[in-house]
PDB file with one MODEL, atoms N, CA, C and O in Angstrom:
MODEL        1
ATOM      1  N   UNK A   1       0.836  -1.195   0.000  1.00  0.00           N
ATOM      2  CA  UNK A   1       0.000   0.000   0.000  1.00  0.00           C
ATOM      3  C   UNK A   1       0.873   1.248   0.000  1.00  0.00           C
ATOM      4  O   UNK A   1       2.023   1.303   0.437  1.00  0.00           O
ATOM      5  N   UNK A   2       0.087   2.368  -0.617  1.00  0.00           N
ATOM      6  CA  UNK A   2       0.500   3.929  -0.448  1.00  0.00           C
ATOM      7  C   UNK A   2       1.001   4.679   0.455  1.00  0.00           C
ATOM      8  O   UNK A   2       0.976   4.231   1.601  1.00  0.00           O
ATOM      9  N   UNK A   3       1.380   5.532   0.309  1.00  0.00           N
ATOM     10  CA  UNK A   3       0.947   6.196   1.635  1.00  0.00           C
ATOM     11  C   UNK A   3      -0.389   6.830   1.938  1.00  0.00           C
ATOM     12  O   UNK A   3      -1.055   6.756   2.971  1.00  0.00           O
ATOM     13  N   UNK A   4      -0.647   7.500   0.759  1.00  0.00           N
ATOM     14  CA  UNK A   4      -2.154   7.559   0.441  1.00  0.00           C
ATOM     15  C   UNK A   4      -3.195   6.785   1.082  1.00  0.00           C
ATOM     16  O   UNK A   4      -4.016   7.135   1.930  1.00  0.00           O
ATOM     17  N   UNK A   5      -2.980   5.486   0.427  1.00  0.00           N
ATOM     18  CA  UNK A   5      -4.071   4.500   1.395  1.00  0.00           C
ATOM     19  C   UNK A   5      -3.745   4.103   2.490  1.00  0.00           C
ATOM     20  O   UNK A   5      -4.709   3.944   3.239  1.00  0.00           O
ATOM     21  N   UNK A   6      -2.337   3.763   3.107  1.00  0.00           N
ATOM     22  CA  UNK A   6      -2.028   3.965   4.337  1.00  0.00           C
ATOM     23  C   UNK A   6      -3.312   5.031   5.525  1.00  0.00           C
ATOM     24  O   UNK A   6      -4.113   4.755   6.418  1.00  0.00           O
ATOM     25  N   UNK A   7      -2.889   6.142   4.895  1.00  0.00           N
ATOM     26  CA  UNK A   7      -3.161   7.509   6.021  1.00  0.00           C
ATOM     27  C   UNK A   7      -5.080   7.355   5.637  1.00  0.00           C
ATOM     28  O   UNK A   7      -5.750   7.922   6.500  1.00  0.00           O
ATOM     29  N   UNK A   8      -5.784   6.794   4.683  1.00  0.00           N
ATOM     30  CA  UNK A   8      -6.909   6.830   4.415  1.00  0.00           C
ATOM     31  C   UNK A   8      -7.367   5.757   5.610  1.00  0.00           C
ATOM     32  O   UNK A   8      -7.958   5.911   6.678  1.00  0.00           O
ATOM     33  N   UNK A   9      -6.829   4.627   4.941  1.00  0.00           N
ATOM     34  CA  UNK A   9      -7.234   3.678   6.432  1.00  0.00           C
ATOM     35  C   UNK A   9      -7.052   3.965   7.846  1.00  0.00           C
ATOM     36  O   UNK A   9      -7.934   3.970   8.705  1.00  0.00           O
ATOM     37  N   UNK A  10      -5.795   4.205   7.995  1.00  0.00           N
ATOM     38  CA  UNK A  10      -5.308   5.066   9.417  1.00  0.00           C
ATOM     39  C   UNK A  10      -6.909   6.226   9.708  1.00  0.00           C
ATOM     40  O   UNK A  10      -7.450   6.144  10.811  1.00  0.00           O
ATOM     41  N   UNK A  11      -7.250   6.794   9.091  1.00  0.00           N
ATOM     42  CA  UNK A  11      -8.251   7.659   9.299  1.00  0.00           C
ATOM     43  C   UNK A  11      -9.615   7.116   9.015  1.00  0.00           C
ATOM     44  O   UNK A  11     -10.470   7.997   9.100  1.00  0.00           O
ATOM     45  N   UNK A  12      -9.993   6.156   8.762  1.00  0.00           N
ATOM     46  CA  UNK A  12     -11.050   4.816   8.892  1.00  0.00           C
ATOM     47  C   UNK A  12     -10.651   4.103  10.130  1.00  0.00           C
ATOM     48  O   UNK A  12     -11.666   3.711  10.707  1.00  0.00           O
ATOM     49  N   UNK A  13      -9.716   3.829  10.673  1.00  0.00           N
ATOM     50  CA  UNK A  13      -9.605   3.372  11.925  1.00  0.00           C
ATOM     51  C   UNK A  13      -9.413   3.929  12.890  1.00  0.00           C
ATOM     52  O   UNK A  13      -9.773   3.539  14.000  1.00  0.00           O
ATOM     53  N   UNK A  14      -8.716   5.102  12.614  1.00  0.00           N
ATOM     54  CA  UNK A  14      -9.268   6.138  14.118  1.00  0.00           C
ATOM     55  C   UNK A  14     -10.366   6.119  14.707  1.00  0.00           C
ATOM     56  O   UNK A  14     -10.287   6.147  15.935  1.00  0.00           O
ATOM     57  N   UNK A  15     -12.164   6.051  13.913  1.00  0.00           N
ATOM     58  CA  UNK A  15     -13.026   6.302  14.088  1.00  0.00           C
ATOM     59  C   UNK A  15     -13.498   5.442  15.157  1.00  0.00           C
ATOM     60  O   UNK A  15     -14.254   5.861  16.033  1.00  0.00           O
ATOM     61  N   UNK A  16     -12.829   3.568  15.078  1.00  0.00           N
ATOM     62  CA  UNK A  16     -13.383   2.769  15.644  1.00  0.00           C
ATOM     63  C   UNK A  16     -12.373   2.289  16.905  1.00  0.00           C
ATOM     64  O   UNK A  16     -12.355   1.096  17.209  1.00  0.00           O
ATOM     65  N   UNK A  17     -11.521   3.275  17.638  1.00  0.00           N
ATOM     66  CA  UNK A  17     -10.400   2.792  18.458  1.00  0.00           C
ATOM     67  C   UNK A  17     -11.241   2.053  19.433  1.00  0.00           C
ATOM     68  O   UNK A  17     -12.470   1.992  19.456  1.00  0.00           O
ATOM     69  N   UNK A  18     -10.451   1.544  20.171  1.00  0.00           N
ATOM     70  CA  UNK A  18     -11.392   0.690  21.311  1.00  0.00           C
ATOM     71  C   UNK A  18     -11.769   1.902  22.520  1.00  0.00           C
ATOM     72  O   UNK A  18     -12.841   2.042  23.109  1.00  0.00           O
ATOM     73  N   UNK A  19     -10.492   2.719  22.668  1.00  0.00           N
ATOM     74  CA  UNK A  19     -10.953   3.894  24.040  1.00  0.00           C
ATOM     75  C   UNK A  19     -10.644   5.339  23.053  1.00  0.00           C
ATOM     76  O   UNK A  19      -9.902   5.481  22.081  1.00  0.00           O
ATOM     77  N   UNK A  20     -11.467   6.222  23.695  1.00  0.00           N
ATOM     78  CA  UNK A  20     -11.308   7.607  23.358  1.00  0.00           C
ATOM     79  C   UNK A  20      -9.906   8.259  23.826  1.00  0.00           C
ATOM     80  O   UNK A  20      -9.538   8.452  24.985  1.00  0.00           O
ATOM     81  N   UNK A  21      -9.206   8.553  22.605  1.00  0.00           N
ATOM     82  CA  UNK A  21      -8.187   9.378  23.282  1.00  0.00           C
ATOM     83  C   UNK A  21      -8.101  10.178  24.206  1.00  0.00           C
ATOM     84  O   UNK A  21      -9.188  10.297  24.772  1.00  0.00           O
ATOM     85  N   UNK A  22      -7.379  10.741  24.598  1.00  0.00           N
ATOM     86  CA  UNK A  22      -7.157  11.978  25.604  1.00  0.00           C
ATOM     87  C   UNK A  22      -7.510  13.154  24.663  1.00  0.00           C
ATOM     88  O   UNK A  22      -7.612  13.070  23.439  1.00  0.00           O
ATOM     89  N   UNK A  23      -7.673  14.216  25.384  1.00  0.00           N
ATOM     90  CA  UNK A  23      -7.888  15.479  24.501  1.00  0.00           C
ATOM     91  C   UNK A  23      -6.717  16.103  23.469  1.00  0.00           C
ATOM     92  O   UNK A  23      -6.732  16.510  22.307  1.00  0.00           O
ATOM     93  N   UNK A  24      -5.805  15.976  24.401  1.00  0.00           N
ATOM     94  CA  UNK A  24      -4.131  16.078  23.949  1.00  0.00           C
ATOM     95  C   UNK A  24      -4.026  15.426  22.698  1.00  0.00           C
ATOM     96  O   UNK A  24      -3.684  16.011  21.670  1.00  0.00           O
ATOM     97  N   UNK A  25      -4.338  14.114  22.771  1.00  0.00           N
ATOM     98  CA  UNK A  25      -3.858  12.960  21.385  1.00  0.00           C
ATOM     99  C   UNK A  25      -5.333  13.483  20.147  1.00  0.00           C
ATOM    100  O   UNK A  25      -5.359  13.822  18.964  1.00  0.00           O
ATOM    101  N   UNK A  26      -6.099  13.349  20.937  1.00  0.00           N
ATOM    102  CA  UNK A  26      -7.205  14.185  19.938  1.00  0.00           C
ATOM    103  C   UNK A  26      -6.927  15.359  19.238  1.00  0.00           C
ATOM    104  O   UNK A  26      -7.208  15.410  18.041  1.00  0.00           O
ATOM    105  N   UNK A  27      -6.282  16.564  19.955  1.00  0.00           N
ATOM    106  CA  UNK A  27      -5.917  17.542  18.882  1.00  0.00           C
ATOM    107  C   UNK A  27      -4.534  17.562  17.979  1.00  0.00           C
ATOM    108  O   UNK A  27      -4.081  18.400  17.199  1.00  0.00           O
ATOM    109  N   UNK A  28      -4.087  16.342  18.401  1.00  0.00           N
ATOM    110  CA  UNK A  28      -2.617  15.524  17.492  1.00  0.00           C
ATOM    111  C   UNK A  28      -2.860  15.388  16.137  1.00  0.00           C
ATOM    112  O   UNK A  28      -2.286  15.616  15.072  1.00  0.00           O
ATOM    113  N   UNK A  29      -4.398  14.727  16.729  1.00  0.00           N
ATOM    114  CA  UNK A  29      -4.554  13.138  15.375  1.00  0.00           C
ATOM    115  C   UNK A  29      -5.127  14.731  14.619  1.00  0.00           C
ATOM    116  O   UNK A  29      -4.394  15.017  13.672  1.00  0.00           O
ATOM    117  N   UNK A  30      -6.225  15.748  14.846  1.00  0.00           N
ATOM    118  CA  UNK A  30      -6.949  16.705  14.464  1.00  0.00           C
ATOM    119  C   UNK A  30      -6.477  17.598  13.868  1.00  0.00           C
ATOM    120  O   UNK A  30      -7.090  18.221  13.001  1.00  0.00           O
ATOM    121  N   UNK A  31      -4.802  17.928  14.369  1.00  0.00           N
ATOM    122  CA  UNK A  31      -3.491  18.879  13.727  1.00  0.00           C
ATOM    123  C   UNK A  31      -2.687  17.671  12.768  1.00  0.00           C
ATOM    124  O   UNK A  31      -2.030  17.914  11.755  1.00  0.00           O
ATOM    125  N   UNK A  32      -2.792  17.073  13.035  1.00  0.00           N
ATOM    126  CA  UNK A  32      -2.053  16.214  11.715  1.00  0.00           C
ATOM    127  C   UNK A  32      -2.482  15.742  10.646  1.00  0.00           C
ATOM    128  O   UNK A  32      -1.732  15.342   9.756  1.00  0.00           O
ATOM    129  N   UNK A  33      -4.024  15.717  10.568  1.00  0.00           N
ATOM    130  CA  UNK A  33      -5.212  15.164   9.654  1.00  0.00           C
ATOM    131  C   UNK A  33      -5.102  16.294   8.754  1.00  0.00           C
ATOM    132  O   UNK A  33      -4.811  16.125   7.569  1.00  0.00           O
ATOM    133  N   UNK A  34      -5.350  17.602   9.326  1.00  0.00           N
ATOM    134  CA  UNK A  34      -5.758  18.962   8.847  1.00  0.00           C
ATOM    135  C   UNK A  34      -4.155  19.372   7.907  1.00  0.00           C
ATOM    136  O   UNK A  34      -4.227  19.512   6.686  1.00  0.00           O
ATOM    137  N   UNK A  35      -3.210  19.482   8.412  1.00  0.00           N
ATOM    138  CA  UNK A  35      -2.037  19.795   7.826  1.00  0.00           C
ATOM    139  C   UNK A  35      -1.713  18.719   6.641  1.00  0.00           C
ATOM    140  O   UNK A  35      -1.071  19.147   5.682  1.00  0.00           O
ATOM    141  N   UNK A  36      -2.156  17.216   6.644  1.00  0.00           N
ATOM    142  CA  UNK A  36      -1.888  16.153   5.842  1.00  0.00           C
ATOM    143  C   UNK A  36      -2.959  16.626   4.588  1.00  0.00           C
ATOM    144  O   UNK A  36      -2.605  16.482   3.418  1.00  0.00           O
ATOM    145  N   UNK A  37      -4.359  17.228   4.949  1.00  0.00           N
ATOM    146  CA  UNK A  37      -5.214  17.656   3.676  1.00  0.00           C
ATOM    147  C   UNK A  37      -5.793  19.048   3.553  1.00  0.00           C
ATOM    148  O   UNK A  37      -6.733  19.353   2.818  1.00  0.00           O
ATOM    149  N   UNK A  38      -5.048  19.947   4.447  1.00  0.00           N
ATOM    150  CA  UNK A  38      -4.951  21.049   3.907  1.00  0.00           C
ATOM    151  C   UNK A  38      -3.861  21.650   4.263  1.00  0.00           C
ATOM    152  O   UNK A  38      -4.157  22.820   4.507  1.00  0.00           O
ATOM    153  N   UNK A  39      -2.782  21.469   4.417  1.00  0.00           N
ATOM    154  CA  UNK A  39      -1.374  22.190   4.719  1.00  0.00           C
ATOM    155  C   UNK A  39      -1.399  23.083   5.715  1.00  0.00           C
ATOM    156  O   UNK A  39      -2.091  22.704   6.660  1.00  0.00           O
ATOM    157  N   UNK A  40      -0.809  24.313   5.871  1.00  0.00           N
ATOM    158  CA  UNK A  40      -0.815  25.292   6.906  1.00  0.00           C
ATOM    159  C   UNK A  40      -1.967  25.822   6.925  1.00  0.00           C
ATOM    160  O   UNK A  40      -2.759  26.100   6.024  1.00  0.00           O
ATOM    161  N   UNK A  41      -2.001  25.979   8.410  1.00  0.00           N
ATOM    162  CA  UNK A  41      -3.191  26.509   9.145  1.00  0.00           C
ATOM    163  C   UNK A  41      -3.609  27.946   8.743  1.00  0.00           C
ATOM    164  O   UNK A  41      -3.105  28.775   9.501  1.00  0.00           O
ATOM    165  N   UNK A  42      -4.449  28.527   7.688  1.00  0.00           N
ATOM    166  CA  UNK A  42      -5.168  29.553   7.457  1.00  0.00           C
ATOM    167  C   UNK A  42      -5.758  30.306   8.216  1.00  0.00           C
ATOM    168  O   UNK A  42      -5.921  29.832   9.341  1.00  0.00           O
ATOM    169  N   UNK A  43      -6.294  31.674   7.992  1.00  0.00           N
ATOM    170  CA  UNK A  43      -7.120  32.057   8.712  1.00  0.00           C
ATOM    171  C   UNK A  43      -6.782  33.012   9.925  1.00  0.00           C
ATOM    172  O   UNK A  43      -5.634  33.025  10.371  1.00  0.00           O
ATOM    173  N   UNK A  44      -7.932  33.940  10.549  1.00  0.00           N
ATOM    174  CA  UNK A  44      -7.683  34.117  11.542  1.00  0.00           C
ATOM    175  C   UNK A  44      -7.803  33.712  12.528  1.00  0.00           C
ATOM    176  O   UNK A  44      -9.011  33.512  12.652  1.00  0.00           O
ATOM    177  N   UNK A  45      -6.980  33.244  13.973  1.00  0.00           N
ATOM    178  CA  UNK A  45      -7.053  32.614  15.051  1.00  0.00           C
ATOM    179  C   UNK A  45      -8.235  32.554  15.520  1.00  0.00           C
ATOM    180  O   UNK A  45      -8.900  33.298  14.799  1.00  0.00           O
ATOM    181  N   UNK A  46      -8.854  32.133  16.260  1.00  0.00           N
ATOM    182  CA  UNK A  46     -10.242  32.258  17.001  1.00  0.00           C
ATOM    183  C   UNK A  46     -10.440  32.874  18.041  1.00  0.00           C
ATOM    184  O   UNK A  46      -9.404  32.812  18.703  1.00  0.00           O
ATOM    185  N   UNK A  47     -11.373  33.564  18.671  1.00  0.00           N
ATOM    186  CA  UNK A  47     -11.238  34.390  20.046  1.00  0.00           C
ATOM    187  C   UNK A  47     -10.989  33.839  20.942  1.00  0.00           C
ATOM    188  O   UNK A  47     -11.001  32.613  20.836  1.00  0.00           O
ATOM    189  N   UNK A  48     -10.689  34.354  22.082  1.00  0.00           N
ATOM    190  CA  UNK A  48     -10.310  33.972  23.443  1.00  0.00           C
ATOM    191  C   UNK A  48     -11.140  33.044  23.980  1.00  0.00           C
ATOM    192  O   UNK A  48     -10.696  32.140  24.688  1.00  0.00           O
ATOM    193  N   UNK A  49     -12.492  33.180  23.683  1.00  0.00           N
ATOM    194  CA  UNK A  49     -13.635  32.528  24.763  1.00  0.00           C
ATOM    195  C   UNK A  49     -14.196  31.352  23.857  1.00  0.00           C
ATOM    196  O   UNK A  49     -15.017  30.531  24.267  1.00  0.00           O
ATOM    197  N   UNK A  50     -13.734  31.363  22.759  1.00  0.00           N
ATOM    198  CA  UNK A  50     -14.480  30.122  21.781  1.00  0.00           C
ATOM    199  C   UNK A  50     -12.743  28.871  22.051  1.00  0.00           C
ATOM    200  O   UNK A  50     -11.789  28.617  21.314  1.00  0.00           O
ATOM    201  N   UNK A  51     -13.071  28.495  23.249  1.00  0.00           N
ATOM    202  CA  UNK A  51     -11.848  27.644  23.642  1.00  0.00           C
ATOM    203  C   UNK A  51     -11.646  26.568  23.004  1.00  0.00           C
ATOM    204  O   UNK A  51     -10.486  26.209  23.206  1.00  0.00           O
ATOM    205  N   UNK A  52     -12.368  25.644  22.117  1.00  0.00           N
ATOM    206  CA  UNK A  52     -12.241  24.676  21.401  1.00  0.00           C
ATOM    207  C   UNK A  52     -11.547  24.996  20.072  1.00  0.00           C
ATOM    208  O   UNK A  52     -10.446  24.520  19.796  1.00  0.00           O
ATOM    209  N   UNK A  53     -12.438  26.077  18.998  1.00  0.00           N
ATOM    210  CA  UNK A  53     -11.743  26.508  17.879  1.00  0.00           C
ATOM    211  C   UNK A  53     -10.098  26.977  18.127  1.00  0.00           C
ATOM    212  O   UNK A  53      -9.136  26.849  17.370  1.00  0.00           O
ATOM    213  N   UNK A  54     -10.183  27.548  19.444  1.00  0.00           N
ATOM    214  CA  UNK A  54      -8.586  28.522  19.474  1.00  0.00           C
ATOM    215  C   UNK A  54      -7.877  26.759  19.934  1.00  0.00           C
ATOM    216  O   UNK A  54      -6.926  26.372  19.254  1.00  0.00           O
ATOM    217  N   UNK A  55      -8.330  25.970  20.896  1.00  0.00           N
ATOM    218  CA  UNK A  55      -7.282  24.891  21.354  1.00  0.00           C
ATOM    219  C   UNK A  55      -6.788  24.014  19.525  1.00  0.00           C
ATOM    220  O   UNK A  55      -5.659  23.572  19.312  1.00  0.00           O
ATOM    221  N   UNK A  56      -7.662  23.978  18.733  1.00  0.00           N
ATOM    222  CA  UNK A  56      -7.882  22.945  17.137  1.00  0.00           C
ATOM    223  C   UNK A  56      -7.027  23.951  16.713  1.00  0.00           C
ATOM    224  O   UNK A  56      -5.950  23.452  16.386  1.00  0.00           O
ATOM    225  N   UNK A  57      -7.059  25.768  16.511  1.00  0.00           N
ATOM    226  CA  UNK A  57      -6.732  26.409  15.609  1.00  0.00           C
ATOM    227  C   UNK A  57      -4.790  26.267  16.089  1.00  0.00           C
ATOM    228  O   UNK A  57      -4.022  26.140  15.136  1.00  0.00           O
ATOM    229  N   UNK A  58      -4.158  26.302  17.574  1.00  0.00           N
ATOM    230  CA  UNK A  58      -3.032  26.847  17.969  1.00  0.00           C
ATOM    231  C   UNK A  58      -2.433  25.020  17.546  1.00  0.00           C
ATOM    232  O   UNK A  58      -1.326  24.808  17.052  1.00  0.00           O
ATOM    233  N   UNK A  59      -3.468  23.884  17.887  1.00  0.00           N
ATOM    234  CA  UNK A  59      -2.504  22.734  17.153  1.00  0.00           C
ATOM    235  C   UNK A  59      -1.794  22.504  15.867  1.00  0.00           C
ATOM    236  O   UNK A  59      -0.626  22.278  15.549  1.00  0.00           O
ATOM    237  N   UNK A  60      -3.316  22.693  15.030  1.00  0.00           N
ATOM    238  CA  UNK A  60      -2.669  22.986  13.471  1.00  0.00           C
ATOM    239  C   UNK A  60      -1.392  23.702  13.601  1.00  0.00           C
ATOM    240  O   UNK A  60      -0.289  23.157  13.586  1.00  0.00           O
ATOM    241  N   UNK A  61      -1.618  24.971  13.733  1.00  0.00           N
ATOM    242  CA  UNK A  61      -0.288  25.818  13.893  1.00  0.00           C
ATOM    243  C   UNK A  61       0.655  25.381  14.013  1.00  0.00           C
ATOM    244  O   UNK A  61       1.474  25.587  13.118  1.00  0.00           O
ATOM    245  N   UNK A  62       1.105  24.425  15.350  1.00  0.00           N
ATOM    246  CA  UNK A  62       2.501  23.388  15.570  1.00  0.00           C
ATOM    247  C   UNK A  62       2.544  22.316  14.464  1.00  0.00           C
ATOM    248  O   UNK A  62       3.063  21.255  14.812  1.00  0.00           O
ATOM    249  N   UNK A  63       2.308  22.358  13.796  1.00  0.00           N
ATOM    250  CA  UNK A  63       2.311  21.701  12.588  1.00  0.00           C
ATOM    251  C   UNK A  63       2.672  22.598  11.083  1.00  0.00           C
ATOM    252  O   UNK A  63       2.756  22.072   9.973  1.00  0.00           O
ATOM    253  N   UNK A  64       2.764  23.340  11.234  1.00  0.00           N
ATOM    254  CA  UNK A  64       3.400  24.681   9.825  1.00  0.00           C
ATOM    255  C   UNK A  64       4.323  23.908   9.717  1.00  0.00           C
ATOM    256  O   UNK A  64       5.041  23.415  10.587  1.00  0.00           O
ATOM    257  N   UNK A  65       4.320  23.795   8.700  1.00  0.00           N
ATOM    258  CA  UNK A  65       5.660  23.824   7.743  1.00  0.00           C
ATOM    259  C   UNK A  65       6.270  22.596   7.302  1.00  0.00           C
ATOM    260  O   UNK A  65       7.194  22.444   6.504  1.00  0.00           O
ATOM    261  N   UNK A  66       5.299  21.353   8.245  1.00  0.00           N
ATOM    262  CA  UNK A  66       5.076  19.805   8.124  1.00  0.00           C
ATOM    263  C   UNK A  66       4.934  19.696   6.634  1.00  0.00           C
ATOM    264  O   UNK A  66       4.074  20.483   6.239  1.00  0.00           O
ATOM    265  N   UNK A  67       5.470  19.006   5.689  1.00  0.00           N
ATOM    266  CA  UNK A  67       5.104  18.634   4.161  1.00  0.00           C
ATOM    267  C   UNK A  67       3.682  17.530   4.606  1.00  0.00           C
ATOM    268  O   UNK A  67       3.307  17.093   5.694  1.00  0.00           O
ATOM    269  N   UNK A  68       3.295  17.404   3.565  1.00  0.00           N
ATOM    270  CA  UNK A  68       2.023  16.609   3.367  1.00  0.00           C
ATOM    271  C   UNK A  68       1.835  14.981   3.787  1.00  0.00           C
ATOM    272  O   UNK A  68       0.918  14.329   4.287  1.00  0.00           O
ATOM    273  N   UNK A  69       3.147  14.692   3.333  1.00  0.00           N
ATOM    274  CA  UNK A  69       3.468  13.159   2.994  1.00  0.00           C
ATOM    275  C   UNK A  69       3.813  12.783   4.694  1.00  0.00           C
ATOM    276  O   UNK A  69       3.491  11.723   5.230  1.00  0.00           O
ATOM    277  N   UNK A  70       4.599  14.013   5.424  1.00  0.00           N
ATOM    278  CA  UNK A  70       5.069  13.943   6.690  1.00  0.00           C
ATOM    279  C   UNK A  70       4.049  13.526   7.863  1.00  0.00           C
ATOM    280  O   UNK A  70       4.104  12.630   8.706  1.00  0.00           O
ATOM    281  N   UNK A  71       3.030  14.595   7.568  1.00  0.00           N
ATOM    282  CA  UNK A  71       1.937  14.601   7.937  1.00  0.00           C
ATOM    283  C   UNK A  71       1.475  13.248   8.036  1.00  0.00           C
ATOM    284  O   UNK A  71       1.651  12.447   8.954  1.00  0.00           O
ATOM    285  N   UNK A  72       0.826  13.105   6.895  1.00  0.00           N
ATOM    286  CA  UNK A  72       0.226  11.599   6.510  1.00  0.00           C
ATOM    287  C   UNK A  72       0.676  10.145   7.403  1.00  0.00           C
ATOM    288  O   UNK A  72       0.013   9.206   7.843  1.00  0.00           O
ATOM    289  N   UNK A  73       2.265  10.512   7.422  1.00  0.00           N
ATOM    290  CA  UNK A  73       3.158   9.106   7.933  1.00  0.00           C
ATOM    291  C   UNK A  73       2.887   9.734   9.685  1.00  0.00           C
ATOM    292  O   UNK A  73       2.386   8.966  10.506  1.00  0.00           O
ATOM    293  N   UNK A  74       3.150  10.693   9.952  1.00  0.00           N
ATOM    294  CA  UNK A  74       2.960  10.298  11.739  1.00  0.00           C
ATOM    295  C   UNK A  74       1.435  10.851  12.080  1.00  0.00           C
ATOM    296  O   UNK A  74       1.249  11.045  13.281  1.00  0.00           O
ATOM    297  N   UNK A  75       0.162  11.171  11.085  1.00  0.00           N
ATOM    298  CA  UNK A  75      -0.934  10.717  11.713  1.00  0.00           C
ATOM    299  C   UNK A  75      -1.262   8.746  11.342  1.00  0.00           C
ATOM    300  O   UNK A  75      -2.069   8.116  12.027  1.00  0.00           O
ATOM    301  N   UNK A  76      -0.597   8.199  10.374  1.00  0.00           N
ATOM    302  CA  UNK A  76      -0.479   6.789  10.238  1.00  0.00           C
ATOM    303  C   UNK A  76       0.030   5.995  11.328  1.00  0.00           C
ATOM    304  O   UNK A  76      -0.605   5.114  11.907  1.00  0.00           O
ATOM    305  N   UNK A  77       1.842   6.547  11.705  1.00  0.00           N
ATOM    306  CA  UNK A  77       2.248   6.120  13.256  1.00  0.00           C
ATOM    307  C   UNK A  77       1.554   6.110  14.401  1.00  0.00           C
ATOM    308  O   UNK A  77       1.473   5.139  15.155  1.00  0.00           O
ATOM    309  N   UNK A  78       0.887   7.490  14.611  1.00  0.00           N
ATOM    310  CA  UNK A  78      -0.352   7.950  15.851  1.00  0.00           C
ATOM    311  C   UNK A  78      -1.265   6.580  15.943  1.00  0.00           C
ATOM    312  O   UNK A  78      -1.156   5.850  16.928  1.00  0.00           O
ATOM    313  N   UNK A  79      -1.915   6.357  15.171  1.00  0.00           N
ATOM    314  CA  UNK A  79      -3.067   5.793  14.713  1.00  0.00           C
ATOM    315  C   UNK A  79      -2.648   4.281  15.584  1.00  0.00           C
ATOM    316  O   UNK A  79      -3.179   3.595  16.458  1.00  0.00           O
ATOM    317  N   UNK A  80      -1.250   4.236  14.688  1.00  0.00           N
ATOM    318  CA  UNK A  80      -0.977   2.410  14.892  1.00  0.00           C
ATOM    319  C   UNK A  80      -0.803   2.154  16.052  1.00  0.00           C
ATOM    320  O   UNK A  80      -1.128   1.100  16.599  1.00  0.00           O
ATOM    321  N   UNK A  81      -0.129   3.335  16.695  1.00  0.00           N
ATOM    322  CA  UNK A  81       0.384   3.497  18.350  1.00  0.00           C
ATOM    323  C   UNK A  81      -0.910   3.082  18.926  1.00  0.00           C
ATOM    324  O   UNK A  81      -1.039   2.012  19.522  1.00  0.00           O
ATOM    325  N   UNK A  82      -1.730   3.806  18.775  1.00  0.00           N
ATOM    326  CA  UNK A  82      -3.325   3.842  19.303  1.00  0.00           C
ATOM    327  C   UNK A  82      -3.749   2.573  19.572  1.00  0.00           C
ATOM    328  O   UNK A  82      -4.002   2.332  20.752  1.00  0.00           O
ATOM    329  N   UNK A  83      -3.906   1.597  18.673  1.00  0.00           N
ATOM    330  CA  UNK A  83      -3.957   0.662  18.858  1.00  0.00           C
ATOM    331  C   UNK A  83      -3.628  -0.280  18.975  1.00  0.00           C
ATOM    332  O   UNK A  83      -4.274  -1.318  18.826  1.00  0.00           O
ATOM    333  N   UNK A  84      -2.099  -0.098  19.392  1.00  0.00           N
ATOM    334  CA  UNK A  84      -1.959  -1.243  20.125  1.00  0.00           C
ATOM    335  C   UNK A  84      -2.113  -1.493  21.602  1.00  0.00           C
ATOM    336  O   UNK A  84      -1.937  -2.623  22.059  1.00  0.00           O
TER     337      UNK A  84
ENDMDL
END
C-alpha cells in the first residue's frame, strides 16, 4: 500500500479505536489530519472565549511547515500506536 491508502485507512480506523483518546492525542490526530489535507493553518485565530476553535486552531499551527506526505506518515504512526 500507499501512503495515500495507508493515512486513508489510518483515518477509517481512528473512528473505531477501542478507548477515546485523551484530549491532547485528539488535537494531534486533528493537527495532523488537517495539515496532511490542507497544509498550513489559514485564517484568523479564534477568540479567546471560543476555547475549542482557538485549542484545534493553535494545534494545526505546531504543525506549519510539516510537508504533506510527513503529515500523513505520523498521523499513520499515531493511529498504529493507538492501537496497540
Amino acid at each position: 500500500m500507499g501512503l495515500k491508502e495507508d493515512f486513508e485507512s489510518a483515518v477509517s480506523r481512528s473512528k473505531q479505536l477501542r478507548e477515546k483518546p485523551a484530549n491532547d492525542m485528539l488535537l494531534k490526530i486533528y493537527s495532523l489530519y488537517k495539515q496532511a489535507t490542507e497544509g498550513d493553518v489559514s485564517g484568523d485565530e479564534p477568540g479567546m472565549f471560543d476555547f475549542v476553535a482557538k485549542a484545534k486552531y493553535q494545534a494545526w499551527e505546531e504543525c506549519r511547515g510539516l510537508t504533506s506526505d510527513d503529515a500523513m506518515q505520523q498521523y499513520v504512526d499515531l493511529i498504529t500506536k493507538l492501537e496497540a
